[in-house]
C-alpha positions in Angstrom: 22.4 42.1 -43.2 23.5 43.5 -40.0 20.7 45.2 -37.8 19.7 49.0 -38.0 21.4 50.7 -35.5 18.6 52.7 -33.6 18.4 56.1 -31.9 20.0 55.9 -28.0 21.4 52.3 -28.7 24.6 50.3 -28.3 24.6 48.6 -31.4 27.6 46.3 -30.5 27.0 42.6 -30.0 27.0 42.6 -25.8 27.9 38.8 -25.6 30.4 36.6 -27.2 29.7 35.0 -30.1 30.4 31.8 -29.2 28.1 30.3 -26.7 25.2 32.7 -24.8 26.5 34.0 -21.9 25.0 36.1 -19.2 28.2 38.9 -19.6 26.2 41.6 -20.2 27.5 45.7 -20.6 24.9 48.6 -20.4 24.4 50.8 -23.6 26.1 54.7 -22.5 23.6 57.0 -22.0 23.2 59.7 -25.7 26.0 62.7 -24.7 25.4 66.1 -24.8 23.6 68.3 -22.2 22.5 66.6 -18.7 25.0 63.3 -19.5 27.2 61.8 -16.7 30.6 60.9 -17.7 34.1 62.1 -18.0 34.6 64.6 -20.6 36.4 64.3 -23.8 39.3 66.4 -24.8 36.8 68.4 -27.3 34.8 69.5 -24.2 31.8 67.2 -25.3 30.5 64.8 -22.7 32.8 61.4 -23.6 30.1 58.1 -23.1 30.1 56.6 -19.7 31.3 52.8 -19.0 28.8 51.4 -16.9 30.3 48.3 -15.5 28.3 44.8 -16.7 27.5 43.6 -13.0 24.6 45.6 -13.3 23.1 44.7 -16.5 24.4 40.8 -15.5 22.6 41.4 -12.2 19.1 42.3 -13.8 18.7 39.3 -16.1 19.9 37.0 -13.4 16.9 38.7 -11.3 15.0 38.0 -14.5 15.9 34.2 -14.7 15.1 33.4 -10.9 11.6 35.1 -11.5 11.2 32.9 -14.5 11.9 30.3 -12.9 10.3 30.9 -9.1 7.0 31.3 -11.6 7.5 27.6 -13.5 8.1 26.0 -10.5 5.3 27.7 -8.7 2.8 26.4 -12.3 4.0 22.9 -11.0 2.4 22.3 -8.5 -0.4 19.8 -8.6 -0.8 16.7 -10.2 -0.3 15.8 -13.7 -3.0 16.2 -15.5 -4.4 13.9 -18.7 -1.9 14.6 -21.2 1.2 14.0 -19.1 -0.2 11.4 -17.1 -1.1 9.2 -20.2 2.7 9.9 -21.0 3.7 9.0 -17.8 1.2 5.2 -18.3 2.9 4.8 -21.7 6.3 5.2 -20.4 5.2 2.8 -17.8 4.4 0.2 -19.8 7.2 0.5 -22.5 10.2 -0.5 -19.7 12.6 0.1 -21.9 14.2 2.9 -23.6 14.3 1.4 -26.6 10.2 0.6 -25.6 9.8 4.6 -26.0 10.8 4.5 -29.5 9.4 1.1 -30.4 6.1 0.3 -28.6 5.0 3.8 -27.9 3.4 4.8 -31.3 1.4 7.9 -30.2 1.5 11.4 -31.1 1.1 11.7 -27.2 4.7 10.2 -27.3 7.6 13.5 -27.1 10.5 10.6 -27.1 13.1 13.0 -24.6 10.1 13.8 -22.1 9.5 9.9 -21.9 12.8 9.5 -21.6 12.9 11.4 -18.9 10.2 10.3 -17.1 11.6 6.6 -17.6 14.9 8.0 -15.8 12.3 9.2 -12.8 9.8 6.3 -12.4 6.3 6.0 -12.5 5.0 7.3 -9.4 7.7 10.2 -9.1 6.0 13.4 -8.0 5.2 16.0 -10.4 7.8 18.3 -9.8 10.1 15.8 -10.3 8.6 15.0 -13.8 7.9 18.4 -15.1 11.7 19.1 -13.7 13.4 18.8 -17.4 10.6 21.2 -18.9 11.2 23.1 -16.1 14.9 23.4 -16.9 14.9 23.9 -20.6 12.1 26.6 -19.8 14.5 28.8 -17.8 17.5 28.0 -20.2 15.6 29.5 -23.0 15.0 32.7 -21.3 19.4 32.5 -21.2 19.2 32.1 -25.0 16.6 34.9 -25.4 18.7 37.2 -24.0 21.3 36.0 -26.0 19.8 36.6 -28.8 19.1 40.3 -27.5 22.8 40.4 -26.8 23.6 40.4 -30.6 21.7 44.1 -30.8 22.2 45.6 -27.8 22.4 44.9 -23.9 18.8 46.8 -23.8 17.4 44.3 -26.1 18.8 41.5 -24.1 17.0 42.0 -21.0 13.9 42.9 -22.4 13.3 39.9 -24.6 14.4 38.1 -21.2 12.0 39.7 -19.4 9.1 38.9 -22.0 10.4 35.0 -22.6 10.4 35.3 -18.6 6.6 36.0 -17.9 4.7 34.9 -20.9 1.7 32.8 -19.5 2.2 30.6 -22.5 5.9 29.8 -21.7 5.4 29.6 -18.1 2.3 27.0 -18.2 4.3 24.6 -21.2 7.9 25.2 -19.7 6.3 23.5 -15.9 4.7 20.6 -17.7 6.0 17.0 -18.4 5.8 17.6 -21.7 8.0 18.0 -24.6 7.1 21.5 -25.5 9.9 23.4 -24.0 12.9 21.1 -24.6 11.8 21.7 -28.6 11.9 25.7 -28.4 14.6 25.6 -26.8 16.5 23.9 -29.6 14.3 26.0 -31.8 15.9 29.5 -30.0 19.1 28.3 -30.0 18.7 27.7 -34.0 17.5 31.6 -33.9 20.4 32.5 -31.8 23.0 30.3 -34.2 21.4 31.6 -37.6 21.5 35.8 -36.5 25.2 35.1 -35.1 25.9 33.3 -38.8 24.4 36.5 -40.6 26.2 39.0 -38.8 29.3 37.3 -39.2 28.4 37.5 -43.0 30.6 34.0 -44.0 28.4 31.4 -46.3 31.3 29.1 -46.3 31.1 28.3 -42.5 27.9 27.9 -41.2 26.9 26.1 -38.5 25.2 23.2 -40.6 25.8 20.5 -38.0 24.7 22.7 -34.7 21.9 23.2 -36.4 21.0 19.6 -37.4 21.7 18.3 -33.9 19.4 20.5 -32.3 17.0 19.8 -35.3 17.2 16.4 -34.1 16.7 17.2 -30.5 14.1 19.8 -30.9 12.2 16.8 -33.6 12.4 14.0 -30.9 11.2 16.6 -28.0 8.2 17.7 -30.0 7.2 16.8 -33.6 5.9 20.8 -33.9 9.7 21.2 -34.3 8.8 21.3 -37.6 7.0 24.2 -38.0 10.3 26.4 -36.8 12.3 24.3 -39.2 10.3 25.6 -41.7 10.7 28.9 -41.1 13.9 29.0 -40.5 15.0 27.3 -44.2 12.6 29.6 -45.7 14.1 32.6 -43.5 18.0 31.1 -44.7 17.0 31.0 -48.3 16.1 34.7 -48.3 19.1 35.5 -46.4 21.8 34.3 -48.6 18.9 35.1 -51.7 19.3 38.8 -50.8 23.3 38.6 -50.3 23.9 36.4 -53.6 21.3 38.0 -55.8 22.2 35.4 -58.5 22.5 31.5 -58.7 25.1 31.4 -56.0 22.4 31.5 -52.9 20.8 28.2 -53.9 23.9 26.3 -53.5 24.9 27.9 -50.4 21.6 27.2 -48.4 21.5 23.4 -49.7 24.9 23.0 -48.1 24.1 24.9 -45.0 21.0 23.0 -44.7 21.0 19.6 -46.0 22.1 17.9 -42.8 18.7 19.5 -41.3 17.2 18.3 -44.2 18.1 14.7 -43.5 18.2 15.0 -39.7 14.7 15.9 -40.3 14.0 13.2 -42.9 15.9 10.4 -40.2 13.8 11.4 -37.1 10.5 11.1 -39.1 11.4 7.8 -40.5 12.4 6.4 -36.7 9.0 7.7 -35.8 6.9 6.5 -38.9 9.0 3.4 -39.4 8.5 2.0 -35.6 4.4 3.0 -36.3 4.5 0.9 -39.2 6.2 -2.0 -38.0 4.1 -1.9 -34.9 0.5 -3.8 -35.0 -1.5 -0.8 -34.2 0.1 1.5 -36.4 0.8 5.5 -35.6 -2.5 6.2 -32.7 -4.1 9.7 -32.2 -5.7 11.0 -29.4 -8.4 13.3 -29.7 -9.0 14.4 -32.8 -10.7 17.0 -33.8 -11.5 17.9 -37.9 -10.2 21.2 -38.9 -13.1 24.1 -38.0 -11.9 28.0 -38.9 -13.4 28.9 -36.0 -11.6 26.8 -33.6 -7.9 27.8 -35.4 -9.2 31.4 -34.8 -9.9 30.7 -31.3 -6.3 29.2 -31.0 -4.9 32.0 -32.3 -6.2 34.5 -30.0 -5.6 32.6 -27.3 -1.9 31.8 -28.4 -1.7 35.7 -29.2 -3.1 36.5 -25.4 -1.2 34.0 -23.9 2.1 35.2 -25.1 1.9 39.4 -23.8 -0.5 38.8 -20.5 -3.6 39.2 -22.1 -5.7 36.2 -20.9 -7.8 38.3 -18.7 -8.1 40.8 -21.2 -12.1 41.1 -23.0 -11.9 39.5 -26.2 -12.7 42.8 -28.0 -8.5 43.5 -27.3 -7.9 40.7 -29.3 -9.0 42.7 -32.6 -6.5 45.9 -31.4 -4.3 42.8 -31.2 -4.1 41.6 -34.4 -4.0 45.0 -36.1 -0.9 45.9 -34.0 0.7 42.1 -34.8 -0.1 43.4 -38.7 1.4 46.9 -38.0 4.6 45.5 -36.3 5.0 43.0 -39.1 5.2 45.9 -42.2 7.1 47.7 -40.0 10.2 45.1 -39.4 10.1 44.0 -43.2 10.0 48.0 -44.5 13.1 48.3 -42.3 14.7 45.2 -43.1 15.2 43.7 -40.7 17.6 40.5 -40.1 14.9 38.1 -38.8 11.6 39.6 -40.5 11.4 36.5 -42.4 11.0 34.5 -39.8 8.6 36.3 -38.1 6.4 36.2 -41.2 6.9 32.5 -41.8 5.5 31.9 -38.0 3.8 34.5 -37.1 1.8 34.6 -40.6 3.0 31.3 -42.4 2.5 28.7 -40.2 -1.2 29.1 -39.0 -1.9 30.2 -43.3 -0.4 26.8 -44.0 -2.5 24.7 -41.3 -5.8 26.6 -42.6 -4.8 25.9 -46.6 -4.2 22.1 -46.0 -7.0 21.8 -43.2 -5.2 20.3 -40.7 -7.3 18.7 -37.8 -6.3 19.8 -34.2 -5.5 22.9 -34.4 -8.1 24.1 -32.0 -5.3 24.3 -29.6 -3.1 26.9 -29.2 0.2 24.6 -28.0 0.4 23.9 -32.2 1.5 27.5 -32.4 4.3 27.6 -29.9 6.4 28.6 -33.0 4.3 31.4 -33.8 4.1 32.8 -29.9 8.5 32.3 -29.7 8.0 34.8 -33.0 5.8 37.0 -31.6 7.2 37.6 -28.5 10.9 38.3 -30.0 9.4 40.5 -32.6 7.2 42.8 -29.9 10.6 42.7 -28.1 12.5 44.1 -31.1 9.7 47.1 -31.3 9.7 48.2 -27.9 13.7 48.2 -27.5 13.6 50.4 -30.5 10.9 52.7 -28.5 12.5 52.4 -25.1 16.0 54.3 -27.3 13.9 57.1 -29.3 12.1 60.3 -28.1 11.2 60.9 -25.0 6.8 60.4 -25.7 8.0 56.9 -27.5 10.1 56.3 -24.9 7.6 56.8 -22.4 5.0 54.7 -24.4 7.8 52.0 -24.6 7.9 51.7 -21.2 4.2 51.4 -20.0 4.0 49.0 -22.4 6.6 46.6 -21.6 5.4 47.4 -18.0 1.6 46.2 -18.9 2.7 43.4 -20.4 5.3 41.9 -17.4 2.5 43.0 -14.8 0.0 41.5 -17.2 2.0 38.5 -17.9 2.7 37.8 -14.0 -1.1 38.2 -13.2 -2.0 35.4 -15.8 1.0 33.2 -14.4 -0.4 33.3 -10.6 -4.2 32.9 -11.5 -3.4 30.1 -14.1 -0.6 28.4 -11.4 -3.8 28.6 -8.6 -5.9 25.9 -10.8 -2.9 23.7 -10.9 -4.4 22.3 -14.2 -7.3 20.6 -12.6 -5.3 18.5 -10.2 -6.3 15.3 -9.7 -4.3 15.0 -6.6 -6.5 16.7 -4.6 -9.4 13.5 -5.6 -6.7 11.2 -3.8 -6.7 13.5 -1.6 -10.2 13.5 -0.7 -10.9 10.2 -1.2 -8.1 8.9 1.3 -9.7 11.6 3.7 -12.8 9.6 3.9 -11.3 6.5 3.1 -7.7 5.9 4.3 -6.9 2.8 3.4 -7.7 2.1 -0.2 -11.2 2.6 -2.2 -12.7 2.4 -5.5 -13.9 4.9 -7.8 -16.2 4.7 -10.8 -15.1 6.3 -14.1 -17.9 7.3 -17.3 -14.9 6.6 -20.0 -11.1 6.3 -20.5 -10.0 9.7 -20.1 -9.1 10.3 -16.1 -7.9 6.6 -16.1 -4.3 8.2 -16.6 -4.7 11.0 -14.1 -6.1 8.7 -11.3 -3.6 6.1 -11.7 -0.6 8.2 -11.4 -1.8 10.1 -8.7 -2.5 7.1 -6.3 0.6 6.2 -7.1 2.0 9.3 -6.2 0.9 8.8 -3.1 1.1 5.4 -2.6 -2.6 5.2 -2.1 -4.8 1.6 -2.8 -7.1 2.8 -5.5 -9.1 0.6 -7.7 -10.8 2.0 -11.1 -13.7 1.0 -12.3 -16.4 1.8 -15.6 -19.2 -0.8 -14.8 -21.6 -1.8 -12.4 -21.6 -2.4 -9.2 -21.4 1.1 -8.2 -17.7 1.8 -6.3 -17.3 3.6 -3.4 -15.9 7.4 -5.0 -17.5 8.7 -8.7 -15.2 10.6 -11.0 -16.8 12.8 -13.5 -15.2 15.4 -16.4 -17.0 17.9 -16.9 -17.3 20.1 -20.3 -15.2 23.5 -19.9 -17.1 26.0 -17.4 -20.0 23.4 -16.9 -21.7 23.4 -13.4 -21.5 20.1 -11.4 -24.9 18.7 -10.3 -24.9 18.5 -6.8 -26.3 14.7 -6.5 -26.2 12.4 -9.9 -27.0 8.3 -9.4 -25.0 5.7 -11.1 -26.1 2.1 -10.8 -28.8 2.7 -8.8 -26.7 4.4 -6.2 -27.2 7.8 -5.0 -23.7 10.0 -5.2 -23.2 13.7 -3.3 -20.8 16.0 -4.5 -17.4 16.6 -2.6 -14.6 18.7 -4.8 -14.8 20.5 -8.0 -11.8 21.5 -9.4 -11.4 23.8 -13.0 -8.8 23.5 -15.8 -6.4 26.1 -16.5 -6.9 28.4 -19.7 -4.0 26.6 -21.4 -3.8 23.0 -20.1 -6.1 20.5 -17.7 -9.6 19.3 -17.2 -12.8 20.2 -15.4 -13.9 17.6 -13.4 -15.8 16.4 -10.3 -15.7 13.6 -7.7 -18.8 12.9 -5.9 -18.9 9.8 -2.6 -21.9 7.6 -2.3 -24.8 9.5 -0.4 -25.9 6.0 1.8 -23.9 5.4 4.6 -21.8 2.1 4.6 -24.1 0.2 6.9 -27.0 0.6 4.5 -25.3 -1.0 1.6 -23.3 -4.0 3.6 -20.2 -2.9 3.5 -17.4 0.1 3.8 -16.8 3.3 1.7 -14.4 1.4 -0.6 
């Protein structure tokens, strides 16, 4: 069903239809009274052409802001997650070793790919580069998937896809999150293009199992979005084939994403089985309500610029999420099934089946690309009504890219914990090489690929006796002592750094109190 044209807007697709573009034409302003524009033979005011440079202008403005704020997240070094990606690569060699030997969830195959391609030791920029670049690429697609309503639209879900704090802290990480909803938009962008063109018999069943496949080996979470966009299909062609004719029609146009699906999880689960540990986990954590509600309001915050926002908002929050939701589906609108089955679906089906891990708010990446289209599709529709909704429309939109940048720039100044600066430090005092004491496996990662970053001599250890340097992660928030002792040595504090809302680790490295000449030999 094509969308509801809405007061003050150019209903007109604004972008061809085959490939997203950044062509863009601005909607004419409404005729009548106070309108610029040549006149029509009748006397009324005829709509003026505003020449595309402009609108093409503002989301290439758009764009570079995106992406002057992912580059500036990604700074600093990597931080446990990618760093144990960045070991694991290490030690596979091969490509074929990243499908084969790596069996961990912490394993998204195209981000070890790529950071096989860059080497161990590269520095985080160079890493993080192809999240980075698939980041800003999907704020392209976003706006192409504006385009399909109306220029207006375009630039607006641009603009929010831009400066969400979630999709600025995942798209600067060397991680696979961003390479997967990219392929997840683009299926967004391919399905809505499909609908509109209203022809079953052509659909783009094998665009849409290639970038199954690519979004799958970026990020298993892939999933999710494949989910809900079969169940969003089914209704589709359910609603425009009423009778037994819509059953057969979305089993054709989705059975190679069926088995694209089917293929990638048998690489993944087959090379686990055949391996001799089997498929490993990281932390994992038992399903709690309470920490899947705490996800969610974080995910919800994350996405409109509300991280700094008292947690009271997050209640306002949800009822407007609730309101926005009956108010897409009483209109029907073209993609309020898929809002549903991520906004609502997805986080209902992890609670139902009690699914461990989702305490953390990068599971419902779906959900936040839903969210952020859908508060996108409202406000367009305000920003081209009365002149109060209008006026509403716009602070809104305004609080939330104002809100949206603040998060990006406080969040980007933690630079995830950054273990760099503990090289750092440490070659300050020590300049050519020490040895630093760890309380478990975790920093391991995070130490090793920094030193070699930087090319610095470092040697870990987790037993007695005592090194020159102590590394120590704290629990979130938690104070650092300002002297602790570890075997029998006395340790003073140096750095502290804190862990971004979203991604990264408290932590604290302390240097031994007693001067060198009182325990025989030099700092290292």
């Amino acid at each position: 069903m094509a969308p509801k044209a809405t007061e003050g807007e150019d209903t007109k697709p604004m972008w061809p239809l085959t490939a997203p573009s950044v062509r863009l034409r601005l909607p004419p302003p409404p005729g009548g009274r106070g309108s610029i524009g040549p006149r029509a033979p009748d006397g009324q005011h005829a709509p003026a052409r505003v020449d595309n440079t402009r609108a093409t202008a503002l989301l290439l403005a758009i764009v570079l802001i995106g992406l002057a704020l992912r580059l500036w997240s990604a700074r600093g070094g990597l931080w446990v997650d990618e760093a144990w990606s960045a070991v694991m690569v290490e030690r596979a060699r091969t490509p074929l070793g990243i499908v084969t030997a790596i069996n961990h969830d912490n394993n998204h195959h195209l981000n070890s790919l790529w950071m096989w391609l860059v080497g161990f030791g590269a520095p985080p920029l160079a890493l993080r580069a192809l999240s980075i670049a698939t980041g800003t690429a999907m704020i392209v697609v976003a706006a192409a998937i504006g385009a399909q309503r109306s220029t207006r639209y375009a630039l607006v879900t641009a603009a929010l896809v831009a400066v969400a704090p979630i999709m600025v802290d995942y798209g600067s990480e060397a991680r696979g999150y961003m390479p997967m909803l990219l392929a997840l938009t683009t299926m967004v962008w391919l399905v809505l293009r499909w609908l509109a063109a209203a022809r079953d018999e052509n659909g783009p069943r094998w665009q849409l199992a290639a970038l199954a496949t690519l979004g799958l080996f970026s990020q298993l979470t892939m999933v999710f979005g494949l989910c809900a966009i079969s169940l969003w299909v089914a209704v589709a062609l359910r609603n425009r084939h009423p009778g037994d004719g819509a059953t057969p029609r979305a089993i054709r146009l989705l059975l190679p994403t069926i088995v694209a699906t089917a293929a990638v999880f048998g690489v993944v689960l087959g090379a686990a089985a055949a391996s001799p540990t089997g498929m490993q986990v990281g932390d994992y954590v038992a399903f709690s309500p309470a920490a899947l509600g705490h996800a969610l309001v974080v995910m919800v915050a994350a996405s409109v610029g509300g991280l700094a926002a008292p947690t009271w908002i997050a209640g306002i929050a949800i009822v407007g999420i609730a309101l926005a939701l009956v108010t897409v589906v009483r209109r029907r609108d073209p993609v309020a099934i898929f809002y549903l089955a991520a906004i609502v679906g997805l986080p209902l089906g992890l609670a139902v089946l009690r699914v461990g891990n989702t305490g953390m708010p990068r599971y419902f990446l779906v959900s936040s690309l839903a969210l952020i289209l859908l508060i996108a599709t409202l406000l367009t529709d305000g920003l081209g009504k009365a002149r109060g909704t209008r006026i509403v429309s716009g602070i809104i939109l305004a609080l939330i890219t104002v809100a949206g940048i603040r998060d990006d720039l406080s969040q980007a100044a933690l630079r995830r914990g950054d273990t760099g600066a503990a090289i750092a430090a440490m070659a300050a005092l020590s300049p050519s090489g020490a040895s630093v004491s760890v309380d478990h496996l975790r920093p391991i990662a995070t130490l090793r690929v920094a030193a070699a970053e930087r090319g610095y001599p470092l040697r870990i250890v987790h037993e007695c006796p005592a090194a020159g340097f102590l590394h120590v992660d704290l629990d979130d928030d938690a104070p650092a002592a300002r002297t602790v002792s570890r075997c029998a040595a006395h340790y003073r504090l140096l750095i502290v750094r804190r862990r971004a809302v979203l991604s990264g680790v408290d932590w604290a490295l302390y240097a031994r109190a007693d001067p060198p000449e009182k325990r025989g030999g030099a700092i290292r």
